[in-house]
Residue frames as a rotation matrix with the C-alpha (Angstrom) as fourth column:
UNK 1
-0.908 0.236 -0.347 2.12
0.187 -0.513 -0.838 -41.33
-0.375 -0.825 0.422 8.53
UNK 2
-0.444 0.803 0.397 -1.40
0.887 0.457 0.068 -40.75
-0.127 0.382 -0.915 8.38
UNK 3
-0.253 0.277 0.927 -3.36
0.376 -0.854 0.359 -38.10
0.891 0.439 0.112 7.53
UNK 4
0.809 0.384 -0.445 -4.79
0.422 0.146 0.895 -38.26
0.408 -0.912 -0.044 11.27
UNK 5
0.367 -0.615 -0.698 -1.46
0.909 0.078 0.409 -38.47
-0.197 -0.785 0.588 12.65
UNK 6
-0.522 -0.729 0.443 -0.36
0.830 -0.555 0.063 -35.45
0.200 0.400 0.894 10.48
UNK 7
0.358 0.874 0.330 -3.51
0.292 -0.440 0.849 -33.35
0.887 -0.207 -0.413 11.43
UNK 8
0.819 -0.216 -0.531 -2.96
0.572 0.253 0.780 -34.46
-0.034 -0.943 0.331 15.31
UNK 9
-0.126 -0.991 -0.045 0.94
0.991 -0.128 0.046 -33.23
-0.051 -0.039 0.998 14.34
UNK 10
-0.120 -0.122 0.985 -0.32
0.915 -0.398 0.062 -29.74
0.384 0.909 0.159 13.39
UNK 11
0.546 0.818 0.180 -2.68
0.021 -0.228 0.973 -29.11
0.837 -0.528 -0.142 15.43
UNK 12
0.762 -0.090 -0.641 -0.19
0.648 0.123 0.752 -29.59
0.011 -0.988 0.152 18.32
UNK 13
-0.179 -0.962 0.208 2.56
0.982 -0.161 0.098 -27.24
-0.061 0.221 0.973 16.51
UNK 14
0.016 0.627 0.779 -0.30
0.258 -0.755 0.603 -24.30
0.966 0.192 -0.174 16.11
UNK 15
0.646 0.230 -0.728 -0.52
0.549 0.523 0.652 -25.12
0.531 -0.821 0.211 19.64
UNK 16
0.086 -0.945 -0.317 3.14
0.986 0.034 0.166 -24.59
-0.146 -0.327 0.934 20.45
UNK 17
-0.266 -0.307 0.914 3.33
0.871 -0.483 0.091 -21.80
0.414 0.820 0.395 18.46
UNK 18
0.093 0.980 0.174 0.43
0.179 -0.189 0.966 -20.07
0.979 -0.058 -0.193 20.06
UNK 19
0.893 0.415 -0.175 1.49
0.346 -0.382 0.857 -20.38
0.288 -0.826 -0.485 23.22
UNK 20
-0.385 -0.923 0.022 5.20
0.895 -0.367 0.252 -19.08
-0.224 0.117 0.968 22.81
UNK 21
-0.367 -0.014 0.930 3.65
0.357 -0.925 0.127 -15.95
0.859 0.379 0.345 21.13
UNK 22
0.726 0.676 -0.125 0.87
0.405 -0.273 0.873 -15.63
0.556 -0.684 -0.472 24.02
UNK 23
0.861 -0.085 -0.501 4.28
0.489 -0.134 0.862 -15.45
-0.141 -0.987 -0.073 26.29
UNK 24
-0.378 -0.756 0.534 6.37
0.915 -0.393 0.092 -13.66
0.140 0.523 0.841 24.25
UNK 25
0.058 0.642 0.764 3.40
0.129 -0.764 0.632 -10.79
0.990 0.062 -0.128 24.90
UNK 26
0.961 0.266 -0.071 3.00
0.183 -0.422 0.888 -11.08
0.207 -0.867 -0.454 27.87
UNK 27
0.526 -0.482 -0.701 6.68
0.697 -0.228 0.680 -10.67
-0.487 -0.846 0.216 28.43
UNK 28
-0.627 -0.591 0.507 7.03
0.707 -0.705 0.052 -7.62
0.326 0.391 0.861 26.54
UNK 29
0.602 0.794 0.085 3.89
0.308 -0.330 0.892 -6.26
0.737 -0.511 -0.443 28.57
UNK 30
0.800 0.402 -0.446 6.27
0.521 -0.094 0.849 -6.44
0.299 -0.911 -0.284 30.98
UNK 31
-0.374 -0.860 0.349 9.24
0.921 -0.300 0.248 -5.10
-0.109 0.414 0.904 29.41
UNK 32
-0.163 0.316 0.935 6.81
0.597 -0.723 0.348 -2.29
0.786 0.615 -0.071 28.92
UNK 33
0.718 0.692 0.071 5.67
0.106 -0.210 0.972 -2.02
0.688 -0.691 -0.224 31.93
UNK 34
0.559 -0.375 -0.740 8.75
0.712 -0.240 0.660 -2.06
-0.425 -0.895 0.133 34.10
UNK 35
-0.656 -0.666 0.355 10.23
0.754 -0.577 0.313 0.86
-0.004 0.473 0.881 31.37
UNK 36
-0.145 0.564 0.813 7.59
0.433 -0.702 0.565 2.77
0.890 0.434 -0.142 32.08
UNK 37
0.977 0.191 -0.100 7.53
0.106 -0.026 0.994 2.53
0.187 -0.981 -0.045 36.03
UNK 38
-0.049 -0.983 -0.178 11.77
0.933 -0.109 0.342 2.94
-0.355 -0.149 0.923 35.81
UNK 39
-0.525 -0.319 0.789 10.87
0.628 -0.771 0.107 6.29
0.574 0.552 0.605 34.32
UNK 40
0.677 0.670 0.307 8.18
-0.153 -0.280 0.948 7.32
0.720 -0.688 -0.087 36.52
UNK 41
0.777 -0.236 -0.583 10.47
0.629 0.276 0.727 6.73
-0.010 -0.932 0.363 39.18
UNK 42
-0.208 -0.902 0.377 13.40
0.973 -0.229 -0.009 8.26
0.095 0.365 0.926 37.62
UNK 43
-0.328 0.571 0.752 11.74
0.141 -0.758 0.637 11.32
0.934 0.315 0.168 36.90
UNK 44
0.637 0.734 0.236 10.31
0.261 -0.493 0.830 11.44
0.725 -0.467 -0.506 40.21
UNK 45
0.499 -0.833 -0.237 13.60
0.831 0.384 0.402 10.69
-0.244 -0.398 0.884 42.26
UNK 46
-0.609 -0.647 0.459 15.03
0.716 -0.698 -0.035 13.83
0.343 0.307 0.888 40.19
UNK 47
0.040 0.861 0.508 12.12
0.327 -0.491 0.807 15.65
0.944 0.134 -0.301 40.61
UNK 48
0.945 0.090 -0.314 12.14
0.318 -0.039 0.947 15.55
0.073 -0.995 -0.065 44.60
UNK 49
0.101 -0.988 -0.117 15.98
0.967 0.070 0.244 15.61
-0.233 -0.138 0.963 44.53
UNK 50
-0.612 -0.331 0.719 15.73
0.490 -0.871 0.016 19.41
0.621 0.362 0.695 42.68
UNK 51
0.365 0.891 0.269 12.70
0.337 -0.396 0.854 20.42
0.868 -0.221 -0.444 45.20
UNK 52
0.875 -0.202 -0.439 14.83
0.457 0.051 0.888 20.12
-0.157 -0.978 0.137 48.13
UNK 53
-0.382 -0.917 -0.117 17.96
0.845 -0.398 0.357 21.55
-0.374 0.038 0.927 46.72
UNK 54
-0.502 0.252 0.827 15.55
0.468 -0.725 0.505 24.44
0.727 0.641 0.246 45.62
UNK 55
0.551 0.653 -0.520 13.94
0.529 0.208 0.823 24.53
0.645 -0.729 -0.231 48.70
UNK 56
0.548 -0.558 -0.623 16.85
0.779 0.068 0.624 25.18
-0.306 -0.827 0.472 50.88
UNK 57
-0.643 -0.427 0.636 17.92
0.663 -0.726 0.183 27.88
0.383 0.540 0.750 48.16
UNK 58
0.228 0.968 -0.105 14.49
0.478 -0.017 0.878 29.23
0.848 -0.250 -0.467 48.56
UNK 59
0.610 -0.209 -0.765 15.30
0.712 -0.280 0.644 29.37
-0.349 -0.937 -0.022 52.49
UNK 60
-0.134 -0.708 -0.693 18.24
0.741 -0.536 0.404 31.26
-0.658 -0.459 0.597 52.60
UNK 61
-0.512 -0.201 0.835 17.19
0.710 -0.647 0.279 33.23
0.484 0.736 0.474 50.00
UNK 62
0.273 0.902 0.334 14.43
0.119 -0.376 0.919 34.61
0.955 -0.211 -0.210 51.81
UNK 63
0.429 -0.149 -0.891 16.12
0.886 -0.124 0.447 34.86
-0.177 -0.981 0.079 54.97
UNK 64
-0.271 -0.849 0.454 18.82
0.940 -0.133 0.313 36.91
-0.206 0.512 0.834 53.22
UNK 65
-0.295 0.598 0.745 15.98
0.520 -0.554 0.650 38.99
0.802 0.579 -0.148 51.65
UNK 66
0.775 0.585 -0.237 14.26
0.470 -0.283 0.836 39.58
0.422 -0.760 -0.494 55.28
UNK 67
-0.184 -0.803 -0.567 17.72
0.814 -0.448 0.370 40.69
-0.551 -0.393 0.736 56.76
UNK 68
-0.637 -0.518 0.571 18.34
0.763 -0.532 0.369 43.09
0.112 0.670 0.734 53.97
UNK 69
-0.021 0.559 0.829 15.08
-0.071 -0.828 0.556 44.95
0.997 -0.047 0.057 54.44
UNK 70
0.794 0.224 -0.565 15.38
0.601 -0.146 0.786 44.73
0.093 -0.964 -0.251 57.77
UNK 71
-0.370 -0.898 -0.237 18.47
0.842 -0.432 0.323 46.72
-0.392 -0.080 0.916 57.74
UNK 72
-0.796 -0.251 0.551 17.09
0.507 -0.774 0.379 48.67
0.332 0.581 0.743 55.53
UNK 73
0.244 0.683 0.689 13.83
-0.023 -0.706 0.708 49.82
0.970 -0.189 -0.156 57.39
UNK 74
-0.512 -0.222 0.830 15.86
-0.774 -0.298 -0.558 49.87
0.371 -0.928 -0.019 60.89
UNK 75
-0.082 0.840 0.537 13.43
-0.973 0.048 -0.224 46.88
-0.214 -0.541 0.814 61.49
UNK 76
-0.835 -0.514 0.198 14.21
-0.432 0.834 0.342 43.18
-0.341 0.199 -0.919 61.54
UNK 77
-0.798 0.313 0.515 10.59
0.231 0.948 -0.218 42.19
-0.557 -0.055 -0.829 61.68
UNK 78
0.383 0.569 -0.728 9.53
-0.611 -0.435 -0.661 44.46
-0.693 0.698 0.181 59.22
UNK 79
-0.347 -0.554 -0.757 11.66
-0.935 0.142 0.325 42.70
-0.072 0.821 -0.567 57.02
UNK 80
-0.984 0.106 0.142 10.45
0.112 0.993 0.036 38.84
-0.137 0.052 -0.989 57.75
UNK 81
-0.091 0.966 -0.240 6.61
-0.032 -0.244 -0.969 40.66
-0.995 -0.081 0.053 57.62
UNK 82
0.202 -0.090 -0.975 7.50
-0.897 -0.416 -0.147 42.19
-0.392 0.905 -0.165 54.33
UNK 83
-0.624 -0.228 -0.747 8.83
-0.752 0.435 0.496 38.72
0.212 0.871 -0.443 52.72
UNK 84
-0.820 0.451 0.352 6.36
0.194 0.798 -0.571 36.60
-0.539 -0.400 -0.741 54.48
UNK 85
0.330 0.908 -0.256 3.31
-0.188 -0.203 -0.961 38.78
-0.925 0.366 0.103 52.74
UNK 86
-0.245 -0.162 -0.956 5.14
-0.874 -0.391 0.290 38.40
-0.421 0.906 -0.046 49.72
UNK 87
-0.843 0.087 -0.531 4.64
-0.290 0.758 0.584 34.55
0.454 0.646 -0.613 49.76
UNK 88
-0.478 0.854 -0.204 1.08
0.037 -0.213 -0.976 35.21
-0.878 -0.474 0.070 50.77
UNK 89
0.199 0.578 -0.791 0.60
-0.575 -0.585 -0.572 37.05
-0.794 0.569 0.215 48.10
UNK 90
-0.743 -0.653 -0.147 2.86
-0.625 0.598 0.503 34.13
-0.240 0.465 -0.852 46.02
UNK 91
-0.911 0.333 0.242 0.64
0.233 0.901 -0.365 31.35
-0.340 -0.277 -0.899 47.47
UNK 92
-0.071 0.974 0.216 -2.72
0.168 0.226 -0.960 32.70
-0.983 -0.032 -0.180 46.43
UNK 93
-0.165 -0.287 -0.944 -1.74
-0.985 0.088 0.145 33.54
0.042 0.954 -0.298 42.77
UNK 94
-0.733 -0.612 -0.297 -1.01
-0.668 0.731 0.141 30.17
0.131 0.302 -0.944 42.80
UNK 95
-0.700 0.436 0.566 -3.66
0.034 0.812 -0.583 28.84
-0.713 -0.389 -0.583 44.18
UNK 96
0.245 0.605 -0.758 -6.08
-0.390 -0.654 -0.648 30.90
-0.888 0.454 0.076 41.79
UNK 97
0.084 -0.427 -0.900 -4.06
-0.992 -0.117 -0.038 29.72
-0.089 0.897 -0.434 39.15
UNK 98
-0.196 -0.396 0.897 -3.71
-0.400 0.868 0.295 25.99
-0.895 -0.301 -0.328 40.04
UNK 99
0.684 0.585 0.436 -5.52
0.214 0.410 -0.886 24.64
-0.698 0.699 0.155 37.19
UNK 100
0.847 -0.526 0.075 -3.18
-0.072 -0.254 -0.965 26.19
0.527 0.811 -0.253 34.41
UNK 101
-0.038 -0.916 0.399 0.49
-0.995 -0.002 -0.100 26.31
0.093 -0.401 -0.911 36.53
UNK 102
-0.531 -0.668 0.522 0.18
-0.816 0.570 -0.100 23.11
-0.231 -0.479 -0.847 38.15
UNK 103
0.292 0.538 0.791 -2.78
-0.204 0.843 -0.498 20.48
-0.934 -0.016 0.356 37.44
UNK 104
0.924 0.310 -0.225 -2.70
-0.296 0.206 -0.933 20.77
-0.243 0.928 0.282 33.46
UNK 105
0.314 -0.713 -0.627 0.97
-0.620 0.346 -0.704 20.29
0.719 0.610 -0.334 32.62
UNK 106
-0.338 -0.063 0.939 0.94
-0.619 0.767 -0.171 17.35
-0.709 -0.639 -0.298 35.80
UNK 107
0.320 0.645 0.694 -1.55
-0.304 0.763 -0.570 15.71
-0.897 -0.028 0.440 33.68
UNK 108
0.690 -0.448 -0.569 0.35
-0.712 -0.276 -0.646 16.34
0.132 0.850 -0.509 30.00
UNK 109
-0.214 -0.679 -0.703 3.00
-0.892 0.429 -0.143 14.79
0.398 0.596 -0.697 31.52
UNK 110
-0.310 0.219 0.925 1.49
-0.494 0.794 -0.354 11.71
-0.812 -0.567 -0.138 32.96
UNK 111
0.686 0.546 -0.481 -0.12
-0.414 -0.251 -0.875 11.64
-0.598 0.800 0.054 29.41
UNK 112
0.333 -0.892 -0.305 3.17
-0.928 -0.253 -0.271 11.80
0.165 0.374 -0.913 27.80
UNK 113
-0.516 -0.693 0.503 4.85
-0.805 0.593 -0.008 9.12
-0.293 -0.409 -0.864 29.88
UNK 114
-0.089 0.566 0.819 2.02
-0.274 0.777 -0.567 6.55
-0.958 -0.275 0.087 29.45
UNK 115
0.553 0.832 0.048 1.09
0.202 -0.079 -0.976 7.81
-0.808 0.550 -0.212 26.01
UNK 116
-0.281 -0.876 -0.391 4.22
0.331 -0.471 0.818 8.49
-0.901 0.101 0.422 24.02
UNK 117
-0.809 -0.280 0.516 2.32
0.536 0.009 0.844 8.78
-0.241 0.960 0.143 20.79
UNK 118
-0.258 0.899 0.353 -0.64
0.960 0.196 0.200 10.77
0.111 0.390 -0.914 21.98
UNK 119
-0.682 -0.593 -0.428 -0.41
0.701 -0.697 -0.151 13.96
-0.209 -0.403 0.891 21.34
UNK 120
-0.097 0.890 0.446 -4.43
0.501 -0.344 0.794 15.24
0.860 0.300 -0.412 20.75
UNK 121
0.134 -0.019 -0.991 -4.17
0.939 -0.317 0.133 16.64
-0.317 -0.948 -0.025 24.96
UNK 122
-0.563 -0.807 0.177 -2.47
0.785 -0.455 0.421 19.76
-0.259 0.377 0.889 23.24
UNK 123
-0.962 0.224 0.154 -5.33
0.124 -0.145 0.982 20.55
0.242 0.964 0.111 21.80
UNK 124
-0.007 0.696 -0.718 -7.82
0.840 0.395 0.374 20.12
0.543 -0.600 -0.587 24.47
């Protein structure tokens, strides 16, 4: 064999080599990528799933509540006034507050999920 042919031979095994890794990346890219979008789903899928079973607590809880003071001031719709202003008064707290309650630890954990090893946000 010649030196040529053994060149030619090398050159086509670098080759090989090369492009096995290239797709060996790219399919753990996507090994990454669909473990990262199976959690992000997961996570949301629970997420919604406790909103509505909290929700519907929520409801009757607050109905419950309105009865009770409504018995107790002789006045049904004092009682649905009285728990309605309360999540008036709920809702703008909240809104006032959005930034710290509800944007920053949204973005932490989006952070988190994408970022498992970055953990400088904390700190920010």
């Amino acid at each position: 064999m010649s030196r040529k042919e053994k060149f030619s031979d090398e050159i086509t095994d670098i080759k090989q080599e090369l492009e096995s890794y290239v797709q060996n990346r790219i399919d753990l890219t996507k090994l990454h990528i669909a473990e990262d979008l199976s959690k992000l789903t997961s996570g949301l899928a629970l997420r919604l799933l406790l909103f509505y079973i909290a929700f519907f607590v929520l409801l009757f809880l607050s109905m419950a509540a309105a009865y009770a003071i409504g018995n107790y001031s002789d006045s049904k719709e004092a009682g649905f006034i009285v728990v309605s202003g309360f999540y008036l008064l709920v809702g703008i707290v909240l809104y006032l507050l959005r930034g710290i309650i509800i944007n920053k630890p949204i973005i932490k954990s989006f952070i988190h999920l994408f970022f498992p090893n970055y953990n400088n946000y904390d700190k920010e």
